[in-house]
C-alpha positions in Angstrom: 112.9 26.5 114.4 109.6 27.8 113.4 106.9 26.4 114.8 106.3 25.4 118.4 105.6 21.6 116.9 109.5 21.8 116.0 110.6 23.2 119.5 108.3 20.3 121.3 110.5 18.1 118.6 113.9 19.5 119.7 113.3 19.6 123.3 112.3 16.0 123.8 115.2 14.7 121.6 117.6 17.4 123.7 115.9 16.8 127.2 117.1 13.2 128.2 120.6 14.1 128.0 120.6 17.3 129.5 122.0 18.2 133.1 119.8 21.7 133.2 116.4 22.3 131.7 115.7 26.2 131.6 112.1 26.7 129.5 109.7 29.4 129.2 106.5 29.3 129.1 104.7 28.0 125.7 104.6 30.0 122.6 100.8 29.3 122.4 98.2 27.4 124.2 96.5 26.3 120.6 97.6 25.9 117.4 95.9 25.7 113.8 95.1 21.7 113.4 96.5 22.1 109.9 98.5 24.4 108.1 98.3 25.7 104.6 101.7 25.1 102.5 100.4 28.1 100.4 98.2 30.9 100.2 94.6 29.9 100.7 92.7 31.9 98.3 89.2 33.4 99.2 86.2 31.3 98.7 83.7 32.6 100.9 83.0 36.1 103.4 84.0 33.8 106.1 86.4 31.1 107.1 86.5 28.5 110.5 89.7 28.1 111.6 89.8 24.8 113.7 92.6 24.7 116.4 94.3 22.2 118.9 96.3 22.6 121.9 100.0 22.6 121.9 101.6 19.8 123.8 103.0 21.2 126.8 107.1 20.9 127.3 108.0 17.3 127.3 110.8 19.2 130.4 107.4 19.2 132.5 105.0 16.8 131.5 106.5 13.8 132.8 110.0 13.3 131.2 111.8 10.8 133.2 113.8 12.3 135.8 117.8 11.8 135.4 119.6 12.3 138.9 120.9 15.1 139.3 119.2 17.3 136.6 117.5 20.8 137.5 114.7 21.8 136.0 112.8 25.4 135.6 110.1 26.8 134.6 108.3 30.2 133.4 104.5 30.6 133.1 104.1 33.9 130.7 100.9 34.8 133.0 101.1 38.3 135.0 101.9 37.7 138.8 99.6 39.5 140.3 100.7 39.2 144.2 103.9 40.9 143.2 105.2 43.9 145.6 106.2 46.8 144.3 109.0 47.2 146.9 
């Protein structure tokens, strides 16, 4: 896999059938809304670069449940309550 499109992709054909669901937390929050299949050359001094979210994991945004899966989660922000004990 390269792109977080292609993860989304392989998690919700993987995800019905699975008995655990272990996922971290998204790769990115947006991606480019279209991607180049080769070098863009210059054409300007500046360039827009339009971007989209990226779906969230099809493991937590409403995938049917299956009885007796687990399922768990990662957010990639810094906990900031954490003791240091």
């Amino acid at each position: 896999m390269v792109t977080a499109a292609q993860m989304f992709d392989a998690c919700t054909s993987f995800a019905p059938q699975a008995d655990i669901i272990v996922m971290a937390a998204a790769v990115a929050d947006y991606r480019p809304r279209t991607v180049a299949d080769k070098k863009i050359k210059k054409k300007d001094d500046e360039m827009n670069l339009e971007l989209e979210k990226t779906p969230i994991s099809p493991a937590h945004s409403g995938l049917p449940r299956k009885r007796g899966r687990s399922s768990s989660g990662f957010p990639s922000k810094p906990i900031t309550n954490a003791s240091t004990h």
